[in-house]
Backbone as ProteinMPNN parsed JSONL, in Angstrom:
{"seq_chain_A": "XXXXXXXXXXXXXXXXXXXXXXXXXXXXXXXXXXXXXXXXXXXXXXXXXXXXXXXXXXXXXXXXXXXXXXXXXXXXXXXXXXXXXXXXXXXXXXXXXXXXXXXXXXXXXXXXXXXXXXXXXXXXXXXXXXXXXXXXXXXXXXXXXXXXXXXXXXXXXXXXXXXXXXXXXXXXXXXXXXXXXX", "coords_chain_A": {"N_chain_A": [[16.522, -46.937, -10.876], [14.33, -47.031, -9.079], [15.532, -44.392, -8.349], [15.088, -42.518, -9.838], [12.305, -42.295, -10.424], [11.724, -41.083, -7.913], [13.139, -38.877, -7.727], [11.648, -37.644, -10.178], [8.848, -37.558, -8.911], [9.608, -36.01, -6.753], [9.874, -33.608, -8.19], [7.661, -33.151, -9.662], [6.333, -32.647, -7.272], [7.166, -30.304, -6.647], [6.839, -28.689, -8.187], [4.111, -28.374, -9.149], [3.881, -26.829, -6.321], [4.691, -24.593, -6.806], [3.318, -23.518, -8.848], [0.933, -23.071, -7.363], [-0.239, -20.076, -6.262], [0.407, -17.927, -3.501], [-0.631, -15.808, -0.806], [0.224, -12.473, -1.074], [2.749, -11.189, 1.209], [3.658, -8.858, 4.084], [5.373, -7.476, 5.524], [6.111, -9.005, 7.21], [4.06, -10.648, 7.372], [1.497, -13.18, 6.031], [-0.928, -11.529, 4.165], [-4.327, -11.212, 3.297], [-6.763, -11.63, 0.845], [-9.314, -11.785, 1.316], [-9.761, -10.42, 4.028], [-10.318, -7.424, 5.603], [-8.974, -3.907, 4.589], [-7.969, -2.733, 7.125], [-7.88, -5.079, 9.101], [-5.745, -6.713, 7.573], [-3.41, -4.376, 7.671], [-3.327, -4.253, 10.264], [-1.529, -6.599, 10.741], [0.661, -6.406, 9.91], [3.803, -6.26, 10.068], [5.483, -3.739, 9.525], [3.708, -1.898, 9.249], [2.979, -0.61, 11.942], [3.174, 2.102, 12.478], [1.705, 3.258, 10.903], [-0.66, 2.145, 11.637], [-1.353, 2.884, 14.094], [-1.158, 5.776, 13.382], [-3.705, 5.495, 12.448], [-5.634, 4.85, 13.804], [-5.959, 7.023, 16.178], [-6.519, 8.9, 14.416], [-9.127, 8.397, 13.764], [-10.152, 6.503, 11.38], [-10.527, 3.872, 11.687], [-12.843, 2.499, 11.499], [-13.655, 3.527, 8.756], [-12.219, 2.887, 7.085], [-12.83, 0.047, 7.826], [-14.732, -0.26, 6.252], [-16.923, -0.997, 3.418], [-15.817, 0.209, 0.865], [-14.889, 0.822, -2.292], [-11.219, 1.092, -1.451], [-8.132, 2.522, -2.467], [-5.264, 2.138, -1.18], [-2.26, 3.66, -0.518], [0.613, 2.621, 1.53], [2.335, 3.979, 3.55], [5.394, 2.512, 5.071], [6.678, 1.528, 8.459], [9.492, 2.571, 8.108], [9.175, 4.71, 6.172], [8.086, 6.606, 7.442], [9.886, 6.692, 9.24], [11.258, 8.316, 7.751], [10.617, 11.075, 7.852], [11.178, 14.329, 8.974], [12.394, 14.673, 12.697], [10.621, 14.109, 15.409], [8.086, 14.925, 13.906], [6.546, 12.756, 13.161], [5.381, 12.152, 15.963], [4.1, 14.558, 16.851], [2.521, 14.759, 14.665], [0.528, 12.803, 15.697], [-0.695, 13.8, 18.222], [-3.547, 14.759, 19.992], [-4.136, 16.979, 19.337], [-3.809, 18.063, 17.245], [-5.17, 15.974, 15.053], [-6.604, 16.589, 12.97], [-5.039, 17.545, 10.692], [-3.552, 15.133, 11.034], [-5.124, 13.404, 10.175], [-5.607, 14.575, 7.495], [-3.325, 14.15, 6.187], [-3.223, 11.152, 6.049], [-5.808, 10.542, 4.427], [-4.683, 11.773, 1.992], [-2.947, 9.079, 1.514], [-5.17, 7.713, 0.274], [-7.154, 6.779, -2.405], [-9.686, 6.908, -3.838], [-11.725, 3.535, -4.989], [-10.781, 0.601, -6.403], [-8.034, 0.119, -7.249], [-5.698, -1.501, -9.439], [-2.235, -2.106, -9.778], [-1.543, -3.077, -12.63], [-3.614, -1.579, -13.686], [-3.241, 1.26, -12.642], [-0.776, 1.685, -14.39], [-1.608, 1.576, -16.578], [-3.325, 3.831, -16.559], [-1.522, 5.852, -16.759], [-0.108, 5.233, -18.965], [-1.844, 6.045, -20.691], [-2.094, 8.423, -19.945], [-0.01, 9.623, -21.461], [2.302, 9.107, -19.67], [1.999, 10.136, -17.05], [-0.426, 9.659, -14.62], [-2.759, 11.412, -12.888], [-4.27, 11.447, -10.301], [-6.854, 11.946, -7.787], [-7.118, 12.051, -4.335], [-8.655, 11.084, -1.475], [-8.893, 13.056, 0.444], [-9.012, 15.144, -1.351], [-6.415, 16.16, -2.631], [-4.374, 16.177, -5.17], [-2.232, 13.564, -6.327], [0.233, 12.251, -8.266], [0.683, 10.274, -10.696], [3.724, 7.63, -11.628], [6.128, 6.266, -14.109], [9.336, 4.744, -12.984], [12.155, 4.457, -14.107], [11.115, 2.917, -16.044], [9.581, 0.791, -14.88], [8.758, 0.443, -12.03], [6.032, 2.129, -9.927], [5.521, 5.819, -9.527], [4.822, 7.906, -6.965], [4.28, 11.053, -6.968], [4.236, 13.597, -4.862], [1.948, 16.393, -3.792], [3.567, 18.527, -2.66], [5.965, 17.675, -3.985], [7.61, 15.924, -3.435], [8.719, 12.353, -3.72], [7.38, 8.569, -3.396], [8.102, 5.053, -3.639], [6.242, 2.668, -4.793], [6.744, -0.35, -3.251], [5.727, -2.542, -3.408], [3.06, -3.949, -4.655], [-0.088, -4.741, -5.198], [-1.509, -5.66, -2.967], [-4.346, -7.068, -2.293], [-7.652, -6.814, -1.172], [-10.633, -7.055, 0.807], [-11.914, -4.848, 0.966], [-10.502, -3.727, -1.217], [-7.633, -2.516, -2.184], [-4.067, -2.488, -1.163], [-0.902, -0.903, -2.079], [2.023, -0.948, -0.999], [4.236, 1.364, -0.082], [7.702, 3.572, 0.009], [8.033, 6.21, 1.251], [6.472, 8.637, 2.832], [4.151, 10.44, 1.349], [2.918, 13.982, 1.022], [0.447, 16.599, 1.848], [-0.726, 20.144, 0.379]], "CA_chain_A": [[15.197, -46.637, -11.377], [13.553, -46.184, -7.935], [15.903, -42.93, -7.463], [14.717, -41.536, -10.797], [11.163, -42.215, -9.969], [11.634, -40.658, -6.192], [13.717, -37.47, -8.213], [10.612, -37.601, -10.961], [7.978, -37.635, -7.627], [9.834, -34.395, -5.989], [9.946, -32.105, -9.112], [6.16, -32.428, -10.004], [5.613, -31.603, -5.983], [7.369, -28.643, -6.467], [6.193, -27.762, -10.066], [2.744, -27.827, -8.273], [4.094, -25.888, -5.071], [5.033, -23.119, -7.303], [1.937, -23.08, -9.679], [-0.165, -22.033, -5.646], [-0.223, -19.103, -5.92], [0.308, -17.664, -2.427], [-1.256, -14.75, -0.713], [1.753, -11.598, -0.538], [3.269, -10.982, 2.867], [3.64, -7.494, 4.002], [5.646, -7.156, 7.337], [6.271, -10.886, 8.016], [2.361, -11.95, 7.414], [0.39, -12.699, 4.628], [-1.765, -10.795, 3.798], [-5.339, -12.198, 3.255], [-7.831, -11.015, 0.275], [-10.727, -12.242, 2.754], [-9.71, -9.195, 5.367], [-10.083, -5.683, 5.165], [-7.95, -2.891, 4.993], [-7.696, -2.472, 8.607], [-7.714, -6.49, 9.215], [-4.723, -6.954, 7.49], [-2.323, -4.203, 8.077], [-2.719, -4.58, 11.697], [-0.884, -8.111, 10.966], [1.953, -6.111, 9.203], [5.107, -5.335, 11.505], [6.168, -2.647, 9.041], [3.068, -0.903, 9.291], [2.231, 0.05, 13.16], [3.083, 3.545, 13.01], [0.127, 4.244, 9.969], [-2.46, 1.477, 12.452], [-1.07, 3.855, 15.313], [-2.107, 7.024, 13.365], [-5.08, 5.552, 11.826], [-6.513, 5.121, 14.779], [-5.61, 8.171, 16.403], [-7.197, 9.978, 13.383], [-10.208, 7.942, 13.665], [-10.234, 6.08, 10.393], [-10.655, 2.207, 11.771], [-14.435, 2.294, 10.476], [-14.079, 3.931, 7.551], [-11.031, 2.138, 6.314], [-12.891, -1.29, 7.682], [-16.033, 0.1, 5.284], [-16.841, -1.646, 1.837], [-14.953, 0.921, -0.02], [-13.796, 0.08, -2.25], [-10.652, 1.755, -1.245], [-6.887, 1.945, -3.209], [-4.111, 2.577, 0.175], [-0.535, 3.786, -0.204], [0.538, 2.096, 2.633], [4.142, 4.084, 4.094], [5.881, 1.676, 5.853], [7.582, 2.358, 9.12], [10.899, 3.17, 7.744], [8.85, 5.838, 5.732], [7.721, 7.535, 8.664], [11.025, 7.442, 9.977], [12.337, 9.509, 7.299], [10.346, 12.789, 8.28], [11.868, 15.284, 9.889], [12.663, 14.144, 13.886], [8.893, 14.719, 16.016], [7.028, 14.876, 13.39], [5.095, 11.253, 13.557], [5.044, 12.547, 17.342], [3.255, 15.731, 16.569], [1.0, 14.548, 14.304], [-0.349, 11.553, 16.776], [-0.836, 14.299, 19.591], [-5.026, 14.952, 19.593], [-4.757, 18.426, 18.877], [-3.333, 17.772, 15.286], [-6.237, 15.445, 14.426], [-6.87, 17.42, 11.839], [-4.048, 17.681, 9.882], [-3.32, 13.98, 11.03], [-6.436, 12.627, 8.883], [-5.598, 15.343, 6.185], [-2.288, 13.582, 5.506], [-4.029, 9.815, 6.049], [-6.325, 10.839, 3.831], [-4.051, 11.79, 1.207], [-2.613, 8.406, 0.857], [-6.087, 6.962, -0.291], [-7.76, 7.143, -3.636], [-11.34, 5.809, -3.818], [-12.127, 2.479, -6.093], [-10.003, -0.475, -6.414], [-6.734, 0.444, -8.375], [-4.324, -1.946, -9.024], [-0.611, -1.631, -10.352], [-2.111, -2.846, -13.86], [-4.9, -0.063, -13.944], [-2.055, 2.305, -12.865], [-0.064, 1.487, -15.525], [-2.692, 1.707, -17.848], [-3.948, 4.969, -16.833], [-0.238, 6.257, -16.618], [0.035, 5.53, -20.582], [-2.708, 6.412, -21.34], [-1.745, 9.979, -19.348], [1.637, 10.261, -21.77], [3.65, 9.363, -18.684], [1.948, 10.628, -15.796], [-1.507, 9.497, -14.242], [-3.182, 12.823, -12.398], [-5.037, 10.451, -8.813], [-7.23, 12.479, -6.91], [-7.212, 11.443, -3.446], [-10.292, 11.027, -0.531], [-8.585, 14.227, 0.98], [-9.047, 15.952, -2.14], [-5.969, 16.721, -3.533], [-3.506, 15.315, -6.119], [-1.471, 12.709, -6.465], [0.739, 11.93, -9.903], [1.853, 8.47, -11.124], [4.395, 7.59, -13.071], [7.075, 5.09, -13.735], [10.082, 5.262, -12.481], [12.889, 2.966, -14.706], [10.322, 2.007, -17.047], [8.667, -0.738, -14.059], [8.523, 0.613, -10.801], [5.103, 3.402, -10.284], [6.425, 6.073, -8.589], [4.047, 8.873, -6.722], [4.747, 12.0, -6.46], [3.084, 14.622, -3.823], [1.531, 18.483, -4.002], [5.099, 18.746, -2.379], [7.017, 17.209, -4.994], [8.175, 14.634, -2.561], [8.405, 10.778, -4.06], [7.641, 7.666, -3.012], [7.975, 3.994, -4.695], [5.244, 1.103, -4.557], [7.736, -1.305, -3.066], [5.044, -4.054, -2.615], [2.109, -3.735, -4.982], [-1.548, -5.52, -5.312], [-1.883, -6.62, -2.027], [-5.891, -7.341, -2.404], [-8.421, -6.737, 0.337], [-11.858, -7.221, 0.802], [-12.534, -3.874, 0.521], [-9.669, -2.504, -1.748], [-5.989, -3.1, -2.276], [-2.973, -1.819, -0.718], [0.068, -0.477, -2.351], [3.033, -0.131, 0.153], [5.202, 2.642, -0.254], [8.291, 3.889, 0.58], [7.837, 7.514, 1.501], [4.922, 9.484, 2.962], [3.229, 11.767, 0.603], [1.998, 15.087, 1.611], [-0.521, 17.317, 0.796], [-0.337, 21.037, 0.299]], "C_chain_A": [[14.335, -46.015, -10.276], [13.608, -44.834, -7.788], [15.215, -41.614, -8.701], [13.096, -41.304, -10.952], [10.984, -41.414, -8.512], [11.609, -38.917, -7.082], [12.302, -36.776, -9.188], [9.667, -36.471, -9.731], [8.129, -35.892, -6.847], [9.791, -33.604, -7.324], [8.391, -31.877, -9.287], [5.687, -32.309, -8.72], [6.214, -30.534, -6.25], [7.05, -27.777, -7.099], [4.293, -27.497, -9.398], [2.989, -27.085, -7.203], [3.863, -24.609, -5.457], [3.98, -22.611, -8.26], [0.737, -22.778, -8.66], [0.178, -21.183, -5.943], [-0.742, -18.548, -4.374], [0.178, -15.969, -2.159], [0.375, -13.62, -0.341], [2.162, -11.33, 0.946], [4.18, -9.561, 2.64], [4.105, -7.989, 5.461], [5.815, -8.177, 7.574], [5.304, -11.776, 7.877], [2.054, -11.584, 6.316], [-0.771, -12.42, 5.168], [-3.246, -11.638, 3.311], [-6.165, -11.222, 2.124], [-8.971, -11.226, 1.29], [-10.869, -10.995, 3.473], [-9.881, -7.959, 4.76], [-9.011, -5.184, 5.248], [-7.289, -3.307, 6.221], [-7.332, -3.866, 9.288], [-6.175, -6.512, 9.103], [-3.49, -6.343, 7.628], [-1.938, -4.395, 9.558], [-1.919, -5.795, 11.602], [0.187, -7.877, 10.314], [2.885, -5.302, 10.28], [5.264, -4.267, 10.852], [4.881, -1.921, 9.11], [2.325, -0.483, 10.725], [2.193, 0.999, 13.349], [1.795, 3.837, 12.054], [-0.651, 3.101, 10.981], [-2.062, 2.665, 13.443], [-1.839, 4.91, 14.915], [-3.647, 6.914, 12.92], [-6.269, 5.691, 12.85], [-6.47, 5.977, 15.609], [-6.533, 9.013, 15.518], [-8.446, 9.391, 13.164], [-10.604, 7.376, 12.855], [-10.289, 4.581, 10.79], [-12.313, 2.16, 11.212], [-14.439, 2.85, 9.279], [-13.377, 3.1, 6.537], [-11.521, 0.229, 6.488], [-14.458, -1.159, 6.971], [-15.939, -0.664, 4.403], [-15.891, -0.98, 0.699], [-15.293, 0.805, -1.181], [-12.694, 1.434, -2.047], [-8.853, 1.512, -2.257], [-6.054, 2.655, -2.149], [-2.7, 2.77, -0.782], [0.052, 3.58, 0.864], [2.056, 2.532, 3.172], [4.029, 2.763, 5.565], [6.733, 2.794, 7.139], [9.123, 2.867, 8.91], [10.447, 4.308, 7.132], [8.712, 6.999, 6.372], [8.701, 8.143, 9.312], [11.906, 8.254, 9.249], [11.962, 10.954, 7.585], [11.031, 13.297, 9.165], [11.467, 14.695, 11.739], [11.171, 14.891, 14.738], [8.338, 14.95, 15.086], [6.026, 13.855, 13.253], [4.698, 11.859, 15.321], [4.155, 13.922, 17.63], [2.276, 15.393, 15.997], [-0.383, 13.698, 15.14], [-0.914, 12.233, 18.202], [-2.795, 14.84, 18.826], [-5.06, 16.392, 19.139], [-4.295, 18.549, 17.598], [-4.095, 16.588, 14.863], [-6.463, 15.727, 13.161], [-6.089, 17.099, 10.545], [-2.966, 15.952, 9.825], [-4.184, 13.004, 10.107], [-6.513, 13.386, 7.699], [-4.392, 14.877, 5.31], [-2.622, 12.013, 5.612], [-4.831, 9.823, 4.713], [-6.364, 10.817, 2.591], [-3.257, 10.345, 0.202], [-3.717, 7.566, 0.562], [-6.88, 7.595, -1.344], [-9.11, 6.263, -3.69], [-11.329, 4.932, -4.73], [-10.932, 1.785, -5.748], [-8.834, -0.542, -7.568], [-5.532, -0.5, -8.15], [-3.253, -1.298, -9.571], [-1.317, -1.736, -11.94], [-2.665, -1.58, -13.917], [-4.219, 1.1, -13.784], [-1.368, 2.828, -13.792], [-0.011, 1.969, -16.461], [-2.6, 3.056, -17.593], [-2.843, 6.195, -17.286], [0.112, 6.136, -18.309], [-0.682, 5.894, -21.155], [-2.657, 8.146, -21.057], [-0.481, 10.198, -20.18], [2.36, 10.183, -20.478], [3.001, 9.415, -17.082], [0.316, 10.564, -15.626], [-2.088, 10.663, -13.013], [-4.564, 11.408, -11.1], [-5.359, 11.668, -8.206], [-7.724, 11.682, -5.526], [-8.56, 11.709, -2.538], [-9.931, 11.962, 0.27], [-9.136, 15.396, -0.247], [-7.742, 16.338, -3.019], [-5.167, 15.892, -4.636], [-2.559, 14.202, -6.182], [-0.939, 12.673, -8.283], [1.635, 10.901, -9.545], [2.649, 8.715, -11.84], [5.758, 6.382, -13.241], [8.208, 5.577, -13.781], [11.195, 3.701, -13.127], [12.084, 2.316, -15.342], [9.307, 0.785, -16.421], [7.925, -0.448, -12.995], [7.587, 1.852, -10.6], [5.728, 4.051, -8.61], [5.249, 7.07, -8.654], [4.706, 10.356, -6.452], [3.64, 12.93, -5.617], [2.64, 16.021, -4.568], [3.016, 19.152, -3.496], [6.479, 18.969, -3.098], [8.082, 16.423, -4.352], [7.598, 13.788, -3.326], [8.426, 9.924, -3.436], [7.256, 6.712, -4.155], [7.001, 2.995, -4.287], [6.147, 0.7, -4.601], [6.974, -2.887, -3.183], [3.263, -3.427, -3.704], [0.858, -4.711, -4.987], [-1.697, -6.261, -4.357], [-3.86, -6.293, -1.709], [-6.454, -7.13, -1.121], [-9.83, -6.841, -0.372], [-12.666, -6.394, 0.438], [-11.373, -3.073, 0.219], [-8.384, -3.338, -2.081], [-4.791, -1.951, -1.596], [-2.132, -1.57, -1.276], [1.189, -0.026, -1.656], [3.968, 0.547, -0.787], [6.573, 2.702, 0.249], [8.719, 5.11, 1.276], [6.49, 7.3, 2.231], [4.725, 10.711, 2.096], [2.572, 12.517, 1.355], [1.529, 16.069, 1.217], [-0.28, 18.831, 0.995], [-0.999, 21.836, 1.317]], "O_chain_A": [[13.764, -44.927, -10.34], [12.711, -44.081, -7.409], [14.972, -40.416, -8.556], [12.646, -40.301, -11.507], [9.821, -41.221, -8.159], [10.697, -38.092, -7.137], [11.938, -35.616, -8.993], [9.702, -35.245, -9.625], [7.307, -35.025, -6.549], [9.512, -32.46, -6.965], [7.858, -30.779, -9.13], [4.543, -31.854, -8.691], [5.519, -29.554, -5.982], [6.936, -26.565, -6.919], [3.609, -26.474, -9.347], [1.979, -26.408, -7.011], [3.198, -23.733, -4.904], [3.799, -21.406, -8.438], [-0.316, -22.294, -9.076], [1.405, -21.261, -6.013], [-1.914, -18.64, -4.009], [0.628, -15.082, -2.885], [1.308, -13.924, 0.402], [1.215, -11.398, 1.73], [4.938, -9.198, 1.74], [3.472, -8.651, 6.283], [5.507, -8.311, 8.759], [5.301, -12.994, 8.052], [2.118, -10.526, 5.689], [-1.41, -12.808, 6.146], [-3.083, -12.804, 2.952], [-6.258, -10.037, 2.443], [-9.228, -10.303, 2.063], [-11.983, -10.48, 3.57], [-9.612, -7.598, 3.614], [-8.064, -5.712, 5.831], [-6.307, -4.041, 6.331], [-6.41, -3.793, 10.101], [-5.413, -6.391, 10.061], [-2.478, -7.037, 7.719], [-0.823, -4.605, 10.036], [-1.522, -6.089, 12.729], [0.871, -8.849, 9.993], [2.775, -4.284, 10.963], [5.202, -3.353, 11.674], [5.247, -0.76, 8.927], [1.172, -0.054, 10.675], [1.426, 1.392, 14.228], [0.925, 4.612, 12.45], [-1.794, 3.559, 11.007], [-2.904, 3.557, 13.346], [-2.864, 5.243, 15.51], [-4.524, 7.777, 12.965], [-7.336, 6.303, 12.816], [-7.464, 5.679, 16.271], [-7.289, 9.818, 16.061], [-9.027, 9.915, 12.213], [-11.821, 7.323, 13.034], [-9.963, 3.937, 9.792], [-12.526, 1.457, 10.225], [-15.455, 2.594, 8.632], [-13.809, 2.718, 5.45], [-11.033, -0.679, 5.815], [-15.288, -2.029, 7.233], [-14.852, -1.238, 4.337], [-15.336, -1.621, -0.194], [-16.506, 0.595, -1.164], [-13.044, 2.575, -2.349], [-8.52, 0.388, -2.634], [-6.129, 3.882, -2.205], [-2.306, 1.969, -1.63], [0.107, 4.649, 1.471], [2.928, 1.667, 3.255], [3.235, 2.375, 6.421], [7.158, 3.948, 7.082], [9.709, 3.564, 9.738], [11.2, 5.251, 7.378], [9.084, 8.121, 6.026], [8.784, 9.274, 9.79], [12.933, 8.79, 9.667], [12.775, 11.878, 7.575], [11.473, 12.674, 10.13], [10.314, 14.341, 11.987], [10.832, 16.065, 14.592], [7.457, 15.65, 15.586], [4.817, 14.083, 13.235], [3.511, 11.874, 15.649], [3.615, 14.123, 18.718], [1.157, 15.561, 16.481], [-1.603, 13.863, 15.182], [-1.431, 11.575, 19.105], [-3.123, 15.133, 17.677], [-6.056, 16.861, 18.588], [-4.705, 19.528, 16.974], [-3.406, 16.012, 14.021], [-6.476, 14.838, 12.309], [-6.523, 16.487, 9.568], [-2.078, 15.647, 9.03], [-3.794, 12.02, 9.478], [-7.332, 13.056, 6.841], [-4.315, 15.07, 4.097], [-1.815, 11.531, 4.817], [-4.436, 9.023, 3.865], [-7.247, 10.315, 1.895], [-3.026, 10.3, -1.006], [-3.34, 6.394, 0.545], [-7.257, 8.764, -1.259], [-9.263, 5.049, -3.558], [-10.809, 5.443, -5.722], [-10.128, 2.235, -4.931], [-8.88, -1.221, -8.593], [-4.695, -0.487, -7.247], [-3.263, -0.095, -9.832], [-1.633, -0.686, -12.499], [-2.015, -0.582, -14.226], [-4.416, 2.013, -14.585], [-1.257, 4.02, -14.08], [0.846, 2.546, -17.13], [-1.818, 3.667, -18.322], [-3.135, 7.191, -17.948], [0.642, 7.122, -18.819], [-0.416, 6.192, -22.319], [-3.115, 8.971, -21.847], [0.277, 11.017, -19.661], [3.037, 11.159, -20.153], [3.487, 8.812, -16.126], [-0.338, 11.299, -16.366], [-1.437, 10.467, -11.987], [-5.518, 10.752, -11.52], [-4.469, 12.495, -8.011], [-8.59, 10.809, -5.588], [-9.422, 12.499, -2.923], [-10.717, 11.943, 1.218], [-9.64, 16.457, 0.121], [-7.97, 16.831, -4.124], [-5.604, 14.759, -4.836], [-1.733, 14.787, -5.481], [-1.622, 13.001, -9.254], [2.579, 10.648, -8.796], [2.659, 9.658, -12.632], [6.16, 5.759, -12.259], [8.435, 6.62, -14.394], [11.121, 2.51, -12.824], [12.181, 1.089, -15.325], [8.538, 0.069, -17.061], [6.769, -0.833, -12.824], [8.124, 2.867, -11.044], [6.078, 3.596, -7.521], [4.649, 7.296, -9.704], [5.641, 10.533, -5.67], [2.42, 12.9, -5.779], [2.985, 16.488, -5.654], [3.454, 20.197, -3.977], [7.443, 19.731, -3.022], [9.246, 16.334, -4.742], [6.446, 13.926, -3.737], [9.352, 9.929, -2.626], [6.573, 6.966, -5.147], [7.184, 2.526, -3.163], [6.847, 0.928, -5.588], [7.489, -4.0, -3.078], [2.539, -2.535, -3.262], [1.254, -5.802, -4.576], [-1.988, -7.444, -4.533], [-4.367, -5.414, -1.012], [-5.804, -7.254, -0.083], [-10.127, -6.761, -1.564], [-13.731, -6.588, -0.148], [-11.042, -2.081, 0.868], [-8.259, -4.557, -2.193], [-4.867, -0.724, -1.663], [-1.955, -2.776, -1.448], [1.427, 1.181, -1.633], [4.31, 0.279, -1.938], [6.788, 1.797, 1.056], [9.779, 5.06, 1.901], [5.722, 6.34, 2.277], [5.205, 11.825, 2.31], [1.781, 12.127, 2.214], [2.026, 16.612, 0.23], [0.504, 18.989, 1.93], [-0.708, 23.024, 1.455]]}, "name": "protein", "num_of_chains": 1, "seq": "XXXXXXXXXXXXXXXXXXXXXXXXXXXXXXXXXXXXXXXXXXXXXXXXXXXXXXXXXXXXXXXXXXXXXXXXXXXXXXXXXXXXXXXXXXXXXXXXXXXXXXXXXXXXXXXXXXXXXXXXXXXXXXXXXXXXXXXXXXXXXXXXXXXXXXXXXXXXXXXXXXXXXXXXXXXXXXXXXXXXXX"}
């Protein structure tokens, strides 16, 4: 009787463990709604090459602004698929420019989650038309019926691998690509 009272005892701790909802972890850390943008990817291993260029391209105040902001967040494996020197070119000061014109690109103003994506994406027949805080296009769309998949002005894709990670001022969407603009 004790052991079926002990066995009882551990399932409703765990049936409550699992009804916490816990904050997502991006890179090894969770992630905090509380923090900003800029707060929390610095606490993501997979993302030091975009804190590297962000700050490089001068975007740590704008990105730790009220926003609200919606990020595509390439991870460093994304980065490492471009062509060989190119993260090394863009991070050099005299490509500033064209370093905050592709930064730029992966942010859409307002607070968009994966739902609202979704949504806007059926409500688009298929394909949600995102204008980004660079100016140019972005297109949603799902990819296998689940997964929202972006495509560029390029016609390069990447996948939200990691969606609705919340912020203070915005939400993040990691990626698996870098999108680029025309």
């Amino acid at each position: 009787m004790k052991r079926i009272i002990t066995l009882l005892f551990v399932l409703a701790l765990a049936a409550v463990g699992f009804a916490v909802a816990k904050n997502p972890m991006v890179g090894g850390q969770e992630m905090f709604p509380s923090k900003n943008i800029i707060q929390n990817a610095m606490n993501s291993a997979d993302h030091t090459t975009l804190v590297a260029a962000v700050k490089a391209a001068g975007l740590v105040d704008t990105l730790q602004s009220a926003g609200p902001f919606t990020v595509f967040a390439p991870t460093n494996d994304a980065f490492n698929k471009l062509p060989q020197g190119a993260v090394e070119d863009l991070l050099k000061p005299e490509n500033k420019d064209q370093l905050t014109k592709v930064l730029t690109y992966h942010v859409v103003a307002g607070r968009w989650s994966a739902a609202d994506l979704k949504k806007k994406i059926k409500e688009g027949n298929g394909t949600a038309e995102l204008t980004t805080v660079e100016g140019g296009k972005l297109w949603a769309t799902l990819h296998m019926g689940k997964h929202i998949m972006l495509k560029d002005e390029k016609g390069s894709t990447a996948l939200i691998t990691i969606p609705d990670v919340f912020q203070s001022n915005g939400v993040i969407h990691v990626i698996d690509g870098v999108v680029m603009p025309n």
